[in-house]
N, C-alpha and C positions, 0 to 999 in steps of 0.2 A: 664172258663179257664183263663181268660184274669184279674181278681179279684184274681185269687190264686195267676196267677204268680205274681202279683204286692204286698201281701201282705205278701210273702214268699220271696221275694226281689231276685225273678229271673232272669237271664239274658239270652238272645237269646246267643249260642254260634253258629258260620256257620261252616259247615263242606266243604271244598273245596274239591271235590275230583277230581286227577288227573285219567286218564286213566289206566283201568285194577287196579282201588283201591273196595274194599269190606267193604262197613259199614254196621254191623250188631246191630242192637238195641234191647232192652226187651221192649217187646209191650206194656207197659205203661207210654212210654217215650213217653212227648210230641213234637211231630214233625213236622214239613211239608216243603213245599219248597218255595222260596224266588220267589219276581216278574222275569220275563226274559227278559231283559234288551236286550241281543242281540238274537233277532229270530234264525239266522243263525246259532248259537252256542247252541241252545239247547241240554239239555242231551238227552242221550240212556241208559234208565235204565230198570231192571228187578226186580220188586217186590214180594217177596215170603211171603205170612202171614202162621204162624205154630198155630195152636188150640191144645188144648188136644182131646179126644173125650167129653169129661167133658163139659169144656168151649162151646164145638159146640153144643151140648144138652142145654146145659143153655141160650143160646146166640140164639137160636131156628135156627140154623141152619142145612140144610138138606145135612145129610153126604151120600156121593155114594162110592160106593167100586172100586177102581182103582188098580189090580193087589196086591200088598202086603202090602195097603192101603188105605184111604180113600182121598176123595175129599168134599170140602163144595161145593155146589149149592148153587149160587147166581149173582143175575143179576150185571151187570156193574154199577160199580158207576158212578155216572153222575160228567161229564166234566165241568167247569166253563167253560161259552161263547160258549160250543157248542149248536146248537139248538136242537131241539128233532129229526129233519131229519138226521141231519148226527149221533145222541146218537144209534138211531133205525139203522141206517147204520153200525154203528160196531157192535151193538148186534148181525144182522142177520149174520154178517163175523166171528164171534167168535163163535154162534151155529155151521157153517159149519166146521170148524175148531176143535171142539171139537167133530161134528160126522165124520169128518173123522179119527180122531185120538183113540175114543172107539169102 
């Protein structure tokens, strides 16, 4: 990635967003988020990924039926600098969470 951007003479643009702001992107926007500079100010975000059922078949992902729709199965992506005890820590909080909720 880091070769395209630079021969395609890309530039990092930052998104600032204030409180109760919505950025919504096309999933082959290249993204991610910046170091955090002040722990105590870190964000509260909510991330939503939309598939076709296409894409999720192609991408071998395992769709479940959730009311008037599907859901992809897939485990948590892994944390930079968390260790495997606390990655395994939220897995086992997010299964309880997901059978209380189906």
């Amino acid at each position: 990635m880091h070769s395209q951007v630079s021969e395609r003479g890309l530039r990092k643009e930052p998104f600032f967003a204030k409180k109760g702001d919505v950025f919504i992107w096309h999933a082959h926007l290249l993204h991610g988020g910046g170091a955090i500079n002040d722990p105590g100010r870190t964000r509260r975000s909510t991330v939503f990924h939309y598939f076709t059922a296409a894409d999720s078949r192609k991408l071998g992902y395992k769709m479940v039926a959730h009311d008037a729709t599907y859901w992809i199965k897939r485990g948590h992506p892994p944390v930079p600098g968390e260790t495997p005890s606390v990655t395994t820590a939220i897995d086992r909080a997010l299964q309880k969470v997901r059978r209380t909720l189906s």
